[in-house]
Each structure stands twice: as C-alpha cells, then as structure tokens.
C-alpha positions as CSV (number, residue, x, y, z in Angstrom):
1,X,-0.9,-1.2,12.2
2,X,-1.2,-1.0,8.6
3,X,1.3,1.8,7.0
4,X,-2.0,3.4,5.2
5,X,-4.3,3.0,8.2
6,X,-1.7,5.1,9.7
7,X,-2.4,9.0,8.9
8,X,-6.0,8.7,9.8
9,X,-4.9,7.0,13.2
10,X,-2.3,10.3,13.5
11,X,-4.7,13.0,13.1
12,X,-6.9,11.9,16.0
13,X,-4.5,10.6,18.4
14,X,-2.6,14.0,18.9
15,X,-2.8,17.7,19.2
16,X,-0.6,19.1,17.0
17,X,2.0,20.1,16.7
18,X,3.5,17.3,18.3
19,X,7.1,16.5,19.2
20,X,8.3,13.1,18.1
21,X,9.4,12.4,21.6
22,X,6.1,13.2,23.1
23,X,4.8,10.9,20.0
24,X,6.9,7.6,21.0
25,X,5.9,8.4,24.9
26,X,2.4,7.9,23.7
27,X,2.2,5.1,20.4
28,X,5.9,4.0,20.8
29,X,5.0,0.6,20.8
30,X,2.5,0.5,18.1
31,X,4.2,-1.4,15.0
32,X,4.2,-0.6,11.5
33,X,3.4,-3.7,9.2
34,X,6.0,-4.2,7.1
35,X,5.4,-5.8,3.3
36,X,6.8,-9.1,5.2
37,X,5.4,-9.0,8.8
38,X,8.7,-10.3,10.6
39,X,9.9,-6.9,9.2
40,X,7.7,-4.8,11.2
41,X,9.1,-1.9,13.0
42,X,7.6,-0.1,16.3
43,X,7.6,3.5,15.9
44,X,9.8,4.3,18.7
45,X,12.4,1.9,16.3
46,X,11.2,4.6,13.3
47,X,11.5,8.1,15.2
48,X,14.2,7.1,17.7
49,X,17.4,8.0,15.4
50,X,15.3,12.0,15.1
51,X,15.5,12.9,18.6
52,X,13.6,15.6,18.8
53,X,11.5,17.4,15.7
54,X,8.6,19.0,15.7
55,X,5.6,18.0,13.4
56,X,3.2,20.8,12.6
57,X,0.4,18.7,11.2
58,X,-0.2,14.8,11.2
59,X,0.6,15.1,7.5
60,X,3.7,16.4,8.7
61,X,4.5,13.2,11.3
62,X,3.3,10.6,8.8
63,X,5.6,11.7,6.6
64,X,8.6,12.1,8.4
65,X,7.7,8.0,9.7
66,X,7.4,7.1,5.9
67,X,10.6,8.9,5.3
68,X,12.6,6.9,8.3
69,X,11.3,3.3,7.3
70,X,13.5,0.8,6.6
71,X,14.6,-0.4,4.0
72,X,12.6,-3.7,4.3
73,X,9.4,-1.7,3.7
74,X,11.0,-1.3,0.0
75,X,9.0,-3.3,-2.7
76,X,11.6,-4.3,-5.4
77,X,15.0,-2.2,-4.4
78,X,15.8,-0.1,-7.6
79,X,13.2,-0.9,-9.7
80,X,12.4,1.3,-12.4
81,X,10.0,0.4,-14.8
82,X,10.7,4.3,-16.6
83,X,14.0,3.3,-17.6
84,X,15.2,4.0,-21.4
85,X,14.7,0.8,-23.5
86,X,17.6,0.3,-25.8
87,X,16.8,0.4,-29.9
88,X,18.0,-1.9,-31.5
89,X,21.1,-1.5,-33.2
90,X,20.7,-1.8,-36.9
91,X,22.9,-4.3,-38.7
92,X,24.8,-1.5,-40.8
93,X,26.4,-0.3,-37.9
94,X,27.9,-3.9,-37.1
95,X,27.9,-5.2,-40.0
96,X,31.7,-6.1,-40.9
97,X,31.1,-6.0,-44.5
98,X,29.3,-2.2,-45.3
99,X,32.3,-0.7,-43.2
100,X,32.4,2.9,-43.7
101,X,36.1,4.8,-44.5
C-alpha cells in the first residue's frame, strides 16, 4: 500500500482507539511501499518493536507507523536545502599584502 493511501485506509478499517497489537492481528501483513519497492516493510515489521500502545484516533496510528519507518523510506539522508550558504570571504581578509598590525 502506498504510504499516503495509508490514513484514509486507517480511519475505516478500525474502531478507535485501537491497540497496535489488535492492529497487526488485523492488517499485519499489509506492506508499506517503500521509495524503492524491495524496501517495503509489512506493518507487523513497523509496529512490532511498540508492543503494545494505544492509538486514540487513526491520525494517531498513522503517525506513530510514519514515525517507526525505516530508514529506507528516507529520500536523501541529511539533506538540507535550509542550510547557511557561506559569503564569500573578501580578499582583504586573505590578502597577504593589506595585513593589518
């Protein structure tokens, strides 16, 4: 299943709230499509590590899936496009000859 098909398929598949054990009884073998499908993941594999929470709302369990993903479903690891961009240094600074004393 597609990760932003996901929510929508949540909110009518359960009565909430919903435990995620009772959640992995039910859809436990449905897989989440990961950016490179060999990646995928089932969501027993996602919610397994929990054990046991409670999710109040399916806003609640989709997020606590997106939050336990892999790190395959990662576009470009540490990728910040935000990031200061350096000025340039100007030359009197470097400049061996207009030394300042």
């Amino acid at each position: 299943m597609h990760i932003h098909r996901l929510e929508a398929y949540l909110s009518t598949e359960f009565v909430y709230p919903v435990s995620t054990r009772q959640v992995i009884t039910q859809i436990g073998t449905i897989e989440v499509e990961a950016p490179d499908v060999d990646d995928s993941e089932s969501i027993e594999t996602i919610l397994e590590p929990l054990g046991s929470v409670v999710c109040d709302s399916p806003q609640d369990l989709y997020n606590t899936i997106l939050g336990n993903l892999s790190d395959d479903f990662i576009g470009r690891k540490f990728y910040d496009d935000r990031g200061a961009n350096p000025m340039p240094t100007p030359k009197s600074a470097t400049d061996p000859e207009n030394q300042s004393f």
